[in-house]
C-alpha positions as CSV (number, residue, x, y, z in Angstrom):
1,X,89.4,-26.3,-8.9
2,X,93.3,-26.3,-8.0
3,X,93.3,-29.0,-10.4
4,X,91.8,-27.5,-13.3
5,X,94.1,-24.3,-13.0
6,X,97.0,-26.2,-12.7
7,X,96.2,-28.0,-15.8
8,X,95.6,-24.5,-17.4
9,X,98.3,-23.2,-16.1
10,X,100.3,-25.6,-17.6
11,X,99.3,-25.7,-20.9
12,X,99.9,-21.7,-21.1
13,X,103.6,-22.7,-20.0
14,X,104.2,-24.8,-22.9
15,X,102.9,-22.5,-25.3
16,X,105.2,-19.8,-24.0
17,X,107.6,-22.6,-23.8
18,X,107.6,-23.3,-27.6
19,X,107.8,-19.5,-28.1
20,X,104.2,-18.9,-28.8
21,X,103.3,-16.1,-26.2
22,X,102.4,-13.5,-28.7
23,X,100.5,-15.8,-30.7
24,X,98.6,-16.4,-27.5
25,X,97.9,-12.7,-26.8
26,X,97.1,-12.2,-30.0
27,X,94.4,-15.2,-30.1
28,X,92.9,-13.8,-27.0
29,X,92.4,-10.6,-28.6
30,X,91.1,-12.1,-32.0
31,X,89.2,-14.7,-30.0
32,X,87.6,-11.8,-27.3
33,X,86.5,-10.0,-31.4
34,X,85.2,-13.1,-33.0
35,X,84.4,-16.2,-31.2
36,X,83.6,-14.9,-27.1
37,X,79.7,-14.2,-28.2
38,X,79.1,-17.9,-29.1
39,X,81.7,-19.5,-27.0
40,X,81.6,-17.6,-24.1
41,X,84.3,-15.6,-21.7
42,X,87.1,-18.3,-21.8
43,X,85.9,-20.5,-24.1
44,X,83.7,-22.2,-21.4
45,X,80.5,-22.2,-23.9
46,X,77.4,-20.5,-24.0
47,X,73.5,-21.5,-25.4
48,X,75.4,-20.5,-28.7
49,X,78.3,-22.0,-28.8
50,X,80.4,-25.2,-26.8
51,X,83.0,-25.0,-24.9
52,X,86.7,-25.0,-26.4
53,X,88.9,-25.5,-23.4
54,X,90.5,-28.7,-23.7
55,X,89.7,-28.7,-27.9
56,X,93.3,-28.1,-28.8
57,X,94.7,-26.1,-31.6
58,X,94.2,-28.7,-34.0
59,X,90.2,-28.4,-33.4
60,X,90.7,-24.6,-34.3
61,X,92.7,-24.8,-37.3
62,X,89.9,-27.6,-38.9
63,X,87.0,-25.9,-38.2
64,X,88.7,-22.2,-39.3
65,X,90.6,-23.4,-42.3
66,X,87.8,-25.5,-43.7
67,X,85.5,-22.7,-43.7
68,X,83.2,-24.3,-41.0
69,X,84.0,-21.4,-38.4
70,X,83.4,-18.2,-37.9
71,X,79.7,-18.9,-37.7
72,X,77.7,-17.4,-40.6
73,X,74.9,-16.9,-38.1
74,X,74.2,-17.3,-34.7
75,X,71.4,-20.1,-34.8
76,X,71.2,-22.9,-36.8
77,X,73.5,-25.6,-39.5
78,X,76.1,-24.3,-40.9
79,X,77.9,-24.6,-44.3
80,X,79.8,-27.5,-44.9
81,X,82.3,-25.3,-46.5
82,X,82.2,-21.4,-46.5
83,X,84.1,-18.5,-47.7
84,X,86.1,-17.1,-45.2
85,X,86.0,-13.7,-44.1
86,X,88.9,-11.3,-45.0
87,X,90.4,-11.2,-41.3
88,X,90.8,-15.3,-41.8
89,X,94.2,-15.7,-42.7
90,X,96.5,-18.6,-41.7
91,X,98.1,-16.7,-39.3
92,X,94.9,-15.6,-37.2
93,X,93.7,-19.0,-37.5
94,X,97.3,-20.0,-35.7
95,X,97.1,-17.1,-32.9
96,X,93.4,-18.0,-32.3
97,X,94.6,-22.2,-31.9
98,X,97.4,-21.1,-29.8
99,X,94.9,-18.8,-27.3
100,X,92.9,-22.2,-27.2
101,X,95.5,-24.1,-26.9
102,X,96.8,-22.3,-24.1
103,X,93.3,-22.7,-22.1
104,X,93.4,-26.7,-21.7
105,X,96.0,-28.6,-23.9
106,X,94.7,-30.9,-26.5
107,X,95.6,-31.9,-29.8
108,X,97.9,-29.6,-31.5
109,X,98.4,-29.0,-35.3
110,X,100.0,-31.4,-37.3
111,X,103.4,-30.9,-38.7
112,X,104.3,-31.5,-42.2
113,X,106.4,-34.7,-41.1
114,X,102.8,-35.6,-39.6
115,X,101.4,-35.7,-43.1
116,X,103.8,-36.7,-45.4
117,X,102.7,-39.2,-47.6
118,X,106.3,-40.0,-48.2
119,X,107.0,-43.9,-48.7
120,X,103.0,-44.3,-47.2
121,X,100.9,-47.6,-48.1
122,X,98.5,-46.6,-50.1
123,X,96.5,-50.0,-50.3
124,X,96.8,-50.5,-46.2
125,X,95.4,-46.7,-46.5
126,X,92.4,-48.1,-48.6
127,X,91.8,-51.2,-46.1
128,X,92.1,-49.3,-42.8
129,X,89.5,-46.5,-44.8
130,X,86.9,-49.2,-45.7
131,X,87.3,-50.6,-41.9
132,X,86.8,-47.2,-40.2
133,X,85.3,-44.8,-42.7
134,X,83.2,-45.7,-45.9
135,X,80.2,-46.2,-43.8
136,X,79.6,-42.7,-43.2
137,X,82.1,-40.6,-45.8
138,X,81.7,-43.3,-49.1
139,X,84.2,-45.6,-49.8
140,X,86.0,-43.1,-52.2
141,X,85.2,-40.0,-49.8
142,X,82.6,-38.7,-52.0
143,X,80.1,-38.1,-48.3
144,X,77.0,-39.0,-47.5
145,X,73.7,-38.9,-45.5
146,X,74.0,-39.8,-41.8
147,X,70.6,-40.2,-39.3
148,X,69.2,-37.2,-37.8
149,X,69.4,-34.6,-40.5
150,X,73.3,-35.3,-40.3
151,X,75.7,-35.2,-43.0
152,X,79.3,-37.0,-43.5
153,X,80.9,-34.3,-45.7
154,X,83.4,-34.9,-48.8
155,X,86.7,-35.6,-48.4
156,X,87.6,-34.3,-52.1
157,X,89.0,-30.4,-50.6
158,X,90.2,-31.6,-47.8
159,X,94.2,-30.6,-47.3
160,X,96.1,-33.3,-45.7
161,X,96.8,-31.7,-42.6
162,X,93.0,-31.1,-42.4
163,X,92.1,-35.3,-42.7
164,X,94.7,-35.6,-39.9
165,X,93.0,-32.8,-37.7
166,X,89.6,-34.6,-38.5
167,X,90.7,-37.8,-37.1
168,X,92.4,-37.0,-33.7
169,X,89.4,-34.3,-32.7
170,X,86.3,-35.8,-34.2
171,X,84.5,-33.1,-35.4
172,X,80.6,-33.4,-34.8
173,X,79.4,-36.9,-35.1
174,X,82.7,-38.1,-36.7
175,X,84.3,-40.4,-33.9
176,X,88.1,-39.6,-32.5
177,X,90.4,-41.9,-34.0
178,X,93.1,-41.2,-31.5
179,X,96.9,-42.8,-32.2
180,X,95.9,-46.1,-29.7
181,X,93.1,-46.4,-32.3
182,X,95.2,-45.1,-35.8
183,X,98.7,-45.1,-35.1
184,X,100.3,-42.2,-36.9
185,X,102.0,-44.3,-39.9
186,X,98.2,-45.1,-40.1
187,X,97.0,-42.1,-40.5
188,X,99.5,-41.4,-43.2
189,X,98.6,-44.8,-45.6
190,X,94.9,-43.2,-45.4
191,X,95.6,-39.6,-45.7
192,X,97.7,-41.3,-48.9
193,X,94.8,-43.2,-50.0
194,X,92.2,-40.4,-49.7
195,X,93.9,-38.1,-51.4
196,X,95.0,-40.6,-54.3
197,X,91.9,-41.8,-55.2
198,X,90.9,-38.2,-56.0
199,X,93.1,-38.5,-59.3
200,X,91.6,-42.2,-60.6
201,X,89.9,-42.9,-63.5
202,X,86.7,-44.2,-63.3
203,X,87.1,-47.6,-65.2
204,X,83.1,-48.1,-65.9
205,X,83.2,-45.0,-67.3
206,X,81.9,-41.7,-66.0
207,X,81.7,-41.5,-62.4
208,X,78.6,-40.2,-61.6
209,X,79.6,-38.0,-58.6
210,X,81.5,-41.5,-57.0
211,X,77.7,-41.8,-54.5
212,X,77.5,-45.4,-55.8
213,X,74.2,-47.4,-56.7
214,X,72.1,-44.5,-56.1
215,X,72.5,-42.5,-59.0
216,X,73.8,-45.5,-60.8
217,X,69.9,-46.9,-60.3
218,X,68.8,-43.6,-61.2
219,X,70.1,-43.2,-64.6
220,X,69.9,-46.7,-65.5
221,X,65.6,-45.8,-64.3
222,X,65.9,-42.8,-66.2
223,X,67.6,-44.4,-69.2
224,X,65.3,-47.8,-69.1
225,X,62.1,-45.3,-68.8
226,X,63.0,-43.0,-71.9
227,X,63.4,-46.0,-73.7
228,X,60.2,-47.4,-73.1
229,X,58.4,-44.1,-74.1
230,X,60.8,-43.9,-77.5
231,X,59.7,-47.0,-77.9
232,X,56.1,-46.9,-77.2
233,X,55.7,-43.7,-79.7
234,X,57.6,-45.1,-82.3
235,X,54.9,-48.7,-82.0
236,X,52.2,-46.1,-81.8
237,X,53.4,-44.4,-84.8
238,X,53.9,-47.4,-87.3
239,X,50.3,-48.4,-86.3
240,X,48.8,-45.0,-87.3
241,X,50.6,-45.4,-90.8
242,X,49.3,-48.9,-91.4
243,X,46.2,-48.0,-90.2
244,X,46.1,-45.4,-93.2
């Protein structure tokens, strides 16, 4: 127990130390409004809602900024991607990660310098993407089906900062790729490669949503099919005039 409130103690000296104390009074506030009936008094968790001590800002600003959080309802999946609700604005999605932050440590926001895709490798970006990432997200980011009802969403809104937040807190079934796994020059080639290959053509032609041979099957089915039935009409009709 010592242990545990030292560590909390801790962390709310550093965000005071960084001059964050009113963003943490604030975020309690906002979070005692907002986020206490799922996630309990001190973000310890409920039925509802898991714990956030120990989640770090960086959790916070993912799951607010993305649209995942504030819970549309109380039971149940949630959207991918939501509207946010008028009182979401970047800076209540800062005060709420600092309150949080405050509680346990974790992995804080990234900076811009964090992000920058500045003098990244785009083509190490692609490898290290197709090594960690395709199987679940598509090998272009375009998402996917996982097991269990789960769902590996697109990458295609995603800010940078966001892609960075993904991979050092591992939302839901998405692994942590910490920096002993990604370094951070890593993180950048992919973050550089994710958001690049959002602007390429498609040299086969149309893209058809990037899900690969899925709906490339299906419309060659769908195209193979209504040719057949052209066809078969037309050999049907021809008959019918020779016939008379």
């Amino acid at each position: 127990m010592y242990t545990l409130t030292a560590l909390g103690d801790q962390s709310a000296d550093a965000a005071i130390a960084t001059g964050k104390v009113d963003d943490v009074a604030e975020g309690e506030k906002l979070f005692e409004a907002h986020c206490m009936s799922c996630h309990g008094t001190d973000a310890v968790g409920t039925a509802a809602g898991p714990t956030l001590v120990g989640v770090g800002a960086a959790a916070v600003d993912f799951q607010m900024s993305s649209g995942r959080m504030p819970a549309a309802t109380y039971s149940g999946a949630q959207a991918l991607r939501k509207p946010l609700p008028e009182w979401v604005t970047p800076e209540k999605i800062r005060q709420i990660g600092a309150y949080v932050q405050s509680l346990g440590g974790g992995p804080t926001v990234p900076t811009k310098a964090d992000v920058s895709t500045e003098g990244a490798d785009m083509a190490k970006g692609g490898e290290l993407f197709r090594a960690n990432c395709i199987s679940c997200h598509n090998w272009v980011g375009a998402g996917g089906a996982l097991t269990e009802g789960k769902f590996a969403p697109p990458l295609n809104e995603a800010t940078p900062e966001q892609i960075y937040e993904a991979m050092i807190t591992g939302p839901q079934a998405m692994p942590v790729f910490n920096d002993s796994v990604i370094s951070p020059q890593e993180k950048r080639d992919m973050i550089a490669y994710i958001v690049g290959v959002r602007n390429q053509t498609d040299p086969g032609g149309f893209g058809l949503g990037r899900i690969g041979p899925v709906t490339e099957g299906l419309v060659a089915w769908i195209a193979g099919i209504s040719a057949l039935a052209l066809a078969a009409i037309w050999i049907t009709a021809k008959k019918r005039q020779t016939n008379d």
